[in-house]
C-alpha positions in Angstrom: 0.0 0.0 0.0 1.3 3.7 -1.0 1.8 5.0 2.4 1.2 8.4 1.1 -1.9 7.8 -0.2 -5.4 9.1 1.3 -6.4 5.5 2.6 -3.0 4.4 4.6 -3.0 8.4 6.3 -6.6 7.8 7.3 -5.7 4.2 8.6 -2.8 4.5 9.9 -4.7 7.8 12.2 -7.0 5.5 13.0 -4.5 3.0 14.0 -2.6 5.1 16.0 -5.8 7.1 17.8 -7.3 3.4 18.7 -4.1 1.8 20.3 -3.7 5.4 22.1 -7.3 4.7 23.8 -6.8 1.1 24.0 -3.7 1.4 26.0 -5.0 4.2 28.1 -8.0 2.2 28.9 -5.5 -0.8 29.9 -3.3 1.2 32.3 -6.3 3.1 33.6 -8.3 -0.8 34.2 -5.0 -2.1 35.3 -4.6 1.0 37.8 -8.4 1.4 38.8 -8.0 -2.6 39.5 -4.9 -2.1 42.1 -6.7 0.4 43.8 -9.3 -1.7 44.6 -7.6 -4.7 45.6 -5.0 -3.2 47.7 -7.5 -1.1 49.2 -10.0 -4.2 50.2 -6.3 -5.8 51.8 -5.8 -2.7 53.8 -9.4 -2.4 54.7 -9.5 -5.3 56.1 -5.7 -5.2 57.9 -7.1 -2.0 59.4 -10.1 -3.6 60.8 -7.9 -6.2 62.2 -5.5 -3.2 64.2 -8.9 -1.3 65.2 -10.2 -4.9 66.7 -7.0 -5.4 68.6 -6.5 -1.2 70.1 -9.9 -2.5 71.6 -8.9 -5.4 72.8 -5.3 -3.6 74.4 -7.9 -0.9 75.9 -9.6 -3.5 77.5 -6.2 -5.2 79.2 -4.8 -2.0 79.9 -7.9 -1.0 82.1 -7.6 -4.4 83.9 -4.3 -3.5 84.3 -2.9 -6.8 82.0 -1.1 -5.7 79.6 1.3 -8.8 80.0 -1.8 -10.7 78.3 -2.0 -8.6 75.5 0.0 -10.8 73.5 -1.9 -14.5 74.5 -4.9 -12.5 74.0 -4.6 -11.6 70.5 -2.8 -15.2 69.6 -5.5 -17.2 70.9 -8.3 -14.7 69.3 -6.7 -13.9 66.0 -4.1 -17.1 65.5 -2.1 -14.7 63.2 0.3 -18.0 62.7 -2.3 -20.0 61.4 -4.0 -17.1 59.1 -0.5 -16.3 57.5 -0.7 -12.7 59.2 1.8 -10.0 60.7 0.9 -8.6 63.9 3.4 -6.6 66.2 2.4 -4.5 68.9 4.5 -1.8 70.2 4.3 0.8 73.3 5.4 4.3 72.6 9.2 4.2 73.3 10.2 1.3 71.3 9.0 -0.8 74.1 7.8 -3.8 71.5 4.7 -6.0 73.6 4.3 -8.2 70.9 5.5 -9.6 67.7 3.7 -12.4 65.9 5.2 -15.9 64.8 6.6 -17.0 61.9 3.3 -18.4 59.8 2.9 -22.0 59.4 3.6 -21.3 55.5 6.5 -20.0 56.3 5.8 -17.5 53.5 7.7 -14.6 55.7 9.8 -14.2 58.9 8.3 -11.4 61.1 11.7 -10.5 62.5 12.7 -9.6 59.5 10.0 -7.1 59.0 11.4 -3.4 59.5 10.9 -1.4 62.5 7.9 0.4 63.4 7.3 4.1 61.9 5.1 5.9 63.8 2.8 7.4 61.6 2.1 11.3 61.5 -2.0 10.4 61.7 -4.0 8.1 63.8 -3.8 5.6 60.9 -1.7 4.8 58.0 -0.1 1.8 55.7 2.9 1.2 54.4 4.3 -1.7 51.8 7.6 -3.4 52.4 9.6 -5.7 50.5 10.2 -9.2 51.4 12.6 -11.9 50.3 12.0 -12.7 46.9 11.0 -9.5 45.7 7.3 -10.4 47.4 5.3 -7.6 48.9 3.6 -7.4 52.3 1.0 -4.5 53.1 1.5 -3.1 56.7 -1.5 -1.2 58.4 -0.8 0.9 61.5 -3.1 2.4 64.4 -2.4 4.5 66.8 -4.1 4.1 70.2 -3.8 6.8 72.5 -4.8 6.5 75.9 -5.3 8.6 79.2 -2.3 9.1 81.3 0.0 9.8 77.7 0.2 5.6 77.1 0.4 5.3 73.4 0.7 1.6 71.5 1.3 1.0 68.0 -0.8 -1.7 66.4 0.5 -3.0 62.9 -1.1 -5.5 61.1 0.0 -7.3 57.7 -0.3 -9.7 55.1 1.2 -10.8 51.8 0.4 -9.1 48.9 0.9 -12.0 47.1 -2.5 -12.9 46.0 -3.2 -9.2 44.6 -0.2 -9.8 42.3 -1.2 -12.9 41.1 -5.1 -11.1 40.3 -2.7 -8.3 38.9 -0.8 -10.4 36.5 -3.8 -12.6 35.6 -5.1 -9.4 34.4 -2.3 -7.9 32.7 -2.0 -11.6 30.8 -5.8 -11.1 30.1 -5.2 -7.3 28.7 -2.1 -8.7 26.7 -4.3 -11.4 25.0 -7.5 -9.6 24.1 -6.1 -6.0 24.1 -4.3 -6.9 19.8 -7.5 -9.3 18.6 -9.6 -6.0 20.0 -7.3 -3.8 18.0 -7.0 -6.2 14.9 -10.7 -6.3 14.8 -11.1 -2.8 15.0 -8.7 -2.1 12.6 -10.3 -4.6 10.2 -13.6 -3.1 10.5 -11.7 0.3 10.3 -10.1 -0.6 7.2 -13.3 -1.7 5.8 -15.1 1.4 6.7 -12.3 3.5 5.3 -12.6 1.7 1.7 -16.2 1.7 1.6 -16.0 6.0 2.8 -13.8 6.4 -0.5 -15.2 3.6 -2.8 -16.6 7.1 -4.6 -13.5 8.5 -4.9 -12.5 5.1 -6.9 -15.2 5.3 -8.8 -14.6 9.4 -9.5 -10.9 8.3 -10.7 -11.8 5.7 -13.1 -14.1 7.4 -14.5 -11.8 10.4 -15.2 -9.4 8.0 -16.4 -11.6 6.8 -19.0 -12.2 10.6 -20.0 -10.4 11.9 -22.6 -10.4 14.9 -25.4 -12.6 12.2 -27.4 -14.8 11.1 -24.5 -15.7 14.3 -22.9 -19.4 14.0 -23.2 -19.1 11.3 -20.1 -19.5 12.4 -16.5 -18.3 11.6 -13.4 -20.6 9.8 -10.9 -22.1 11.6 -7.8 -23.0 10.0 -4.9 -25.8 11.8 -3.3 -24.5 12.1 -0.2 -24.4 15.8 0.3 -20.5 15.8 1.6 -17.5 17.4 -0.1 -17.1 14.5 -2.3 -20.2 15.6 -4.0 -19.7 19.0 -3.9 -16.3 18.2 -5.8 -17.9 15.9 -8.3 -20.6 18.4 -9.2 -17.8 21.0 -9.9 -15.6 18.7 -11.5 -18.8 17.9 -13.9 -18.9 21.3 -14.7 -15.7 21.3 -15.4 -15.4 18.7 -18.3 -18.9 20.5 -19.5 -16.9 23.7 -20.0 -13.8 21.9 -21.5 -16.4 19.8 -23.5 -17.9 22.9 -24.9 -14.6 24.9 -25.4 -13.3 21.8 -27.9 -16.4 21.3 -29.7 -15.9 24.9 -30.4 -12.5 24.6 -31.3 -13.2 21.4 -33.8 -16.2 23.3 -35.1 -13.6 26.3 -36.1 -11.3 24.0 -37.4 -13.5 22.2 -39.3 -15.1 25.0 -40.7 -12.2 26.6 -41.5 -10.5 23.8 -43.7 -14.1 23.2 -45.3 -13.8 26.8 -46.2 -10.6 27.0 -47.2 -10.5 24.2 -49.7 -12.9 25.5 -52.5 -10.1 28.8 -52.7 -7.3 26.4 -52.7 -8.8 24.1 -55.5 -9.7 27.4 -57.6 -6.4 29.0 -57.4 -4.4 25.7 -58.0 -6.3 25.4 -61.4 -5.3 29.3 -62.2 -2.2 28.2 -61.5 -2.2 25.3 -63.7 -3.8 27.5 -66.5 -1.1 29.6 -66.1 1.8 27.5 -66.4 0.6 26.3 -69.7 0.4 29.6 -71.3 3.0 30.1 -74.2 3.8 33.8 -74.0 5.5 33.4 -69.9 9.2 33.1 -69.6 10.8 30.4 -68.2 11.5 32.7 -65.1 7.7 33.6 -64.7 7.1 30.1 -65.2 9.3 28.7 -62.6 7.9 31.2 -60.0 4.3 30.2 -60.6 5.6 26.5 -60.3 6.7 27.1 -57.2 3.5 29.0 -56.2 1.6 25.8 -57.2 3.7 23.8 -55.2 3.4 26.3 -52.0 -0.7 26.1 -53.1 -0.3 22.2 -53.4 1.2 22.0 -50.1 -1.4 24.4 -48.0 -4.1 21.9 -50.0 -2.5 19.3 -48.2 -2.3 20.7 -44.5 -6.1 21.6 -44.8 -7.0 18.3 -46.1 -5.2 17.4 -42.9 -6.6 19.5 -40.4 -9.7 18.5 -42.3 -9.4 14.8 -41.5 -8.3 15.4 -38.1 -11.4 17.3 -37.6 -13.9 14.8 -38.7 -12.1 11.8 -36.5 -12.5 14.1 -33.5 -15.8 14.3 -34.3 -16.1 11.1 -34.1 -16.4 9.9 -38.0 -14.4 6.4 -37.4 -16.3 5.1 -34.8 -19.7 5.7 -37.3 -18.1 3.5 -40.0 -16.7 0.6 -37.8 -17.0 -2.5 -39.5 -15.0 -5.9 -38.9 -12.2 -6.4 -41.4 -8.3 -8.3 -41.8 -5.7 -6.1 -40.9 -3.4 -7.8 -41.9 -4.9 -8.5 -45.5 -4.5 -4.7 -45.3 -1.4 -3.5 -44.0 0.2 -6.6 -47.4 -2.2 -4.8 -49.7 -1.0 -1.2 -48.4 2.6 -2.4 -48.5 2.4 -3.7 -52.2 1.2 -0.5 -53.1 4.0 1.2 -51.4 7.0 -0.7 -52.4 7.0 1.4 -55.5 7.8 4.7 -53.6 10.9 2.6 -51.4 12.0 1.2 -54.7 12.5 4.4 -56.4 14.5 5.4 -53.5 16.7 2.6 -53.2 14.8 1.2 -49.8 14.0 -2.5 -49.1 10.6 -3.4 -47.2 9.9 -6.5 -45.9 7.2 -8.3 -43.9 6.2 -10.5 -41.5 2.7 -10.5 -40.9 0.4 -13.1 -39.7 -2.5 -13.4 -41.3 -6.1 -13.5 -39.9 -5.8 -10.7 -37.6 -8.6 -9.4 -37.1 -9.8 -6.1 -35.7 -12.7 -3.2 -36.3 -12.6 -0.2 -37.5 -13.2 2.1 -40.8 -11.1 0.1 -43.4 -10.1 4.0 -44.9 -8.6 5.1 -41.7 -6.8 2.2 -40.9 -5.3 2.1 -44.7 -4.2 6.0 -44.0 -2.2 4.6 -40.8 -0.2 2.1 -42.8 0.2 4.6 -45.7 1.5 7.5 -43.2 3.8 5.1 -41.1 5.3 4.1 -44.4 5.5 7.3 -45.9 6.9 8.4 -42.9 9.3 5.9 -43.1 10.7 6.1 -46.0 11.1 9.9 -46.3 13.4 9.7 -43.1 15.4 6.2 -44.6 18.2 6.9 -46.6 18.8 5.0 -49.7 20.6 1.1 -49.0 18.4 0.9 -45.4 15.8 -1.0 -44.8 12.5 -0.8 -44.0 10.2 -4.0 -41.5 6.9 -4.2 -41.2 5.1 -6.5 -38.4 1.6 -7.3 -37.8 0.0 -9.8 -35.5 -1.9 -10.1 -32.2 -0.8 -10.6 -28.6 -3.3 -11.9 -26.0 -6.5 -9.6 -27.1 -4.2 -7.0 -28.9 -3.5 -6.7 -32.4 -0.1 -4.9 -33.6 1.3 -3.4 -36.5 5.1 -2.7 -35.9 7.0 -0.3 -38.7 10.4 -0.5 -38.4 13.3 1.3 -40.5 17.1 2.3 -40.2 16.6 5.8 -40.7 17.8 9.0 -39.2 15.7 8.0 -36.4 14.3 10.9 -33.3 16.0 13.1 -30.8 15.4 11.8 -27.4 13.7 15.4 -26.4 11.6 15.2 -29.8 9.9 11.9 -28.8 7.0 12.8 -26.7 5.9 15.5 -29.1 6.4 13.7 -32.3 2.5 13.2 -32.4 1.5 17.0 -32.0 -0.1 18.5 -34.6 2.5 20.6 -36.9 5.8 19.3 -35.0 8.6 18.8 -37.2 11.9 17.7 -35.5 14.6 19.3 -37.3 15.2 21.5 -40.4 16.5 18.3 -42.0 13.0 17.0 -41.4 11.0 20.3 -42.2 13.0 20.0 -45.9 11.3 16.6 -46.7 7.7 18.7 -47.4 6.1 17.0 -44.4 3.1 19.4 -42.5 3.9 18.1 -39.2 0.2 16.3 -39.5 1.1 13.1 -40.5 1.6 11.1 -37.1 -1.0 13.6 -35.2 -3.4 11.8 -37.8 -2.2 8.2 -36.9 -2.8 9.2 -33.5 -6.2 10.3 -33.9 -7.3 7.4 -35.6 -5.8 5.0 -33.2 -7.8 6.9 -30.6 -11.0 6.7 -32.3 -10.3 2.7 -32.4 -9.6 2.4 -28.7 -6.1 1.8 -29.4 -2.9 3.7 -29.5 0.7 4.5 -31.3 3.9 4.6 -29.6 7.4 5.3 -31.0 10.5 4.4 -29.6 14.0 5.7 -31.5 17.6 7.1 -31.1 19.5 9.6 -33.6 21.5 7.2 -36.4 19.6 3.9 -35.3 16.4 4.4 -36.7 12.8 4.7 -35.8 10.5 1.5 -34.2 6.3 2.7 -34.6 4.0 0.2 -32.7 0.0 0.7 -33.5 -2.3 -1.5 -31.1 -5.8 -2.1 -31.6 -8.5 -4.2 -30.1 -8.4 -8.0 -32.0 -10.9 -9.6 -32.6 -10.7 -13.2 -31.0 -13.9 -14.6 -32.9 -11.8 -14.9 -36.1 -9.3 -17.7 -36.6 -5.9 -16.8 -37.4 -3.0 -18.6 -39.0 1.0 -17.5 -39.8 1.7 -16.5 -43.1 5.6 -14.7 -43.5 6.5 -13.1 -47.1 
């Protein structure tokens, strides 16, 4: 996945805000959870210490405080409960210190000293051997005539650390399949949120200068994607409108222009003929003819383009052999690379089938060829190969010519772009590939060129085949 792209952004926010909750849900369970646990320990340690200050207020006032210490083994049996108790008069005077438990899970010697706490009751946790925890609860008992004792009762925090890591184990588990799944259904809702926007960008894709009567689809959900696909609409209408214009002009123009052209080529011609010009007045108004001839020839051009943009080819679609006519078209072209001292030969396989205006398709083998030729020098050599790949068909014209600047190559298709002087000097309008492009495009298919100066030219055409037709290899 692009991780630049729209989708991975919005995912990986939502990733990143969803294990940011997630884990601060965790650590505020996991801390809402030791809280409560330690607190019920310590609630019931302290109810423990207040039980025995009762019980040492009772021996003191019988004046037995030497009992204080059966008294609270025989009613609590701290041993036997796997509980600290230690009981100590103000002045370090210590009255009693429990056993070691039957469990032998701690040694109350080793418990430290006694802190007096600051309020009438307070806790404290110390560590034990092992790295185990015990939580200590003190009370302060403070009786008349300035006695004060020191109850402190404890137990082992063991079984809050084993809820403790049972729940961090549990968090651990169910904490990633909770974030998978919501990043799952996240991921889901984030492709279904810009399925429009997939749609929108096919749709534009398919779009071209030939196609701009389609529209993009809007979903009617009243959000900014439909807000942009309604002005994007508008858009293409504007640019749709602005090139039916500009074909329109065009068009007109060249229909126009030809009836002048034809008339003044014929004055021309009348001209030329007449006995009393000298050869000098002749030779100018032969090359006024040819200037004339030449303009004919650019508006018979920008005528043709006009009418494929238009749409003429796809009108006159009909299924025929290409490849019956690319050998036809090349017989009738090896004249012109014969008189020039330029071999042709061909590999086409026959039966390939495709659709399309037979006329148009003939004027994309004569231009390659021409094309070809003109920039071939005599003694090279001239390919031409046509068959189908998969659900394509091909043509391939390939010569040894003078071949195309790097730079020059991705504007060798614009209409009146002539490489070089070299190339201007060859009579060529600049129309000639423009028009092979336009007619590709009106078949759903397309012309590429690849070429380097001094190694010649390579011209690919690929058109939809049509797979219906059997096809067999025929080389000549």
């Amino acid at each position: 996945m692009n991780r630049r792209s729209l989708k991975f952004q919005l995912i990986g926010w939502y990733a990143l805000v969803l294990t940011g909750c997630f884990t601060l849900l965790a650590a505020a369970t996991y801390i809402a959870l030791q809280k409560s646990l330690v607190g019920a320990l310590a609630e019931n340690q302290l109810r423990r210490a207040r039980q025995i200050s009762e019980l040492i207020r009772d021996e003191v006032e019988k004046n037995s405080v030497s009992q204080i210490g059966p008294e609270v083994d025989v009613r609590y049996a701290p041993a036997l409960n796997d509980r600290f108790v230690r009981v100590t008069q103000k002045g370090g005077v210590r009255l009693y210190l429990s056993p070691a438990p039957t469990s032998q899970s701690f040694e109350p010697a080793t418990i430290p000293p006694p802190e007096w706490p600051a309020q009438p009751e307070g806790r404290r946790e110390v560590v034990l051997l092992g790295g185990r925890k015990m939580l200590i609860v003190s009370h302060w008992l403070q009786l008349a005539g300035g006695r004060s004792f020191l109850i402190e009762t404890g137990a082992p925090m063991d079984g809050v650390q084993a809820d403790l890591k049972k729940w961090v184990l549990f968090l651990a588990t169910m904490l990633p399949a909770l974030l998978g799944v919501a990043l799952g259904g996240g991921y889901v809702l984030v492709k279904r949120a810009l399925l429009p926007v997939a749609q929108i960008t096919a749709t534009a894709e398919r779009i071209s200068s030939q196609s701009l009567s389609q529209r993009l689809p809007v979903a009617q959900t009243g959000d900014e994607l439909e807000r942009l696909s309604v002005a994007l609409n508008r858009m293409i209408e504007r640019l749709d409108n602005a090139f039916q214009h500009s074909r329109q002009f065009v068009a007109d123009a060249s229909h126009e222009l030809r009836t002048p052209l034809t008339v003044l080529r014929g004055e021309l011609e009348t001209l030329v003929r007449q006995a009393q010009f000298t050869d000098e007045w002749r030779e100018r108004v032969g090359s006024a003819l040819e200037e004339v001839d030449r303009l004919a020839h650019i508006v018979d051009g920008l005528f043709a383009i006009s009418r494929l943009d238009a749409g003429e080819a796809a009108s006159e679609r009909v299924p025929l052999d290409f490849s019956q006519l690319v050998t036809a078209t090349a017989d009738q072209m090896s004249l012109l690379a014969e008189d020039k001292g330029v071999k042709v030969s061909c590999d086409i396989a026959m039966g390939v089938w495709v659709e399309g205006d037979r006329a148009r398709l003939k004027q994309v083998v004569v231009n390659l060829l021409d094309n070809a030729i003109k920039y071939t020098p005599p003694g090279g050599e001239i390919s031409l190969r046509a068959g189908h790949e998969n659900q394509t068909a091909f043509l391939e014209v390939i010569d040894s010519g003078i071949g195309i600047p790097q730079e020059a190559l991705p504007r060798v298709f614009d209409r009146f772009f002539r490489v070089d002087q070299a190339r201007s000097r060859e009579g060529g309008a600049g129309l000639g590939l423009s028009i092979v492009r336009s007619i590709c495009a009106a078949h759903e298919g397309s012309v590429k060129v690849t070429s380097s100066p001094g190694a010649g030219s390579r011209f690919r055409v690929e058109l939809p085949f049509m797979s219906n037709h059997k096809t067999n290899h025929h080389g000549r």
